[in-house]
N, C-alpha and C positions, 0 to 999 in steps of 0.2 A: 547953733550948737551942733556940730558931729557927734556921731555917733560915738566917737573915740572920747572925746570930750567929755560927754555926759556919765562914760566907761568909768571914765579917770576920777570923775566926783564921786560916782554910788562905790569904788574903791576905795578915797577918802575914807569914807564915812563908815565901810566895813566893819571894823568894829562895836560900833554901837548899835548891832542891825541883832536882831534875834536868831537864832540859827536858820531857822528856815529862808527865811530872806536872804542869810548870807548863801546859804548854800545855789538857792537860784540865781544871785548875782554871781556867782562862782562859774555855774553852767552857761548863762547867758554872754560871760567874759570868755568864755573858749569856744562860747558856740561863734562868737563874732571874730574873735581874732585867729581862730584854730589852735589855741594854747595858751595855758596859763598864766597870767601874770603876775602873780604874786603866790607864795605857798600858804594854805589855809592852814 
């Protein structure tokens, strides 16, 4: 599994994640790709 890959699931799943969580999957997604992927 890449890293992109694994990106792409914890994005999935976004929703259902409690704010705090989402917000560090938020940071962790720009900190790897340099930019956002989706708008929170």
């Amino acid at each position: 599994m890449t890293e992109v890959s694994a990106l792409d699931e914890l994005i999935g799943r976004i929703d259902t994640m409690p704010e705090k969580e989402r917000v560090a999957v938020t940071e962790a997604a720009i900190a790897i790709t340099g930019r956002p992927k989706w708008k929170p």
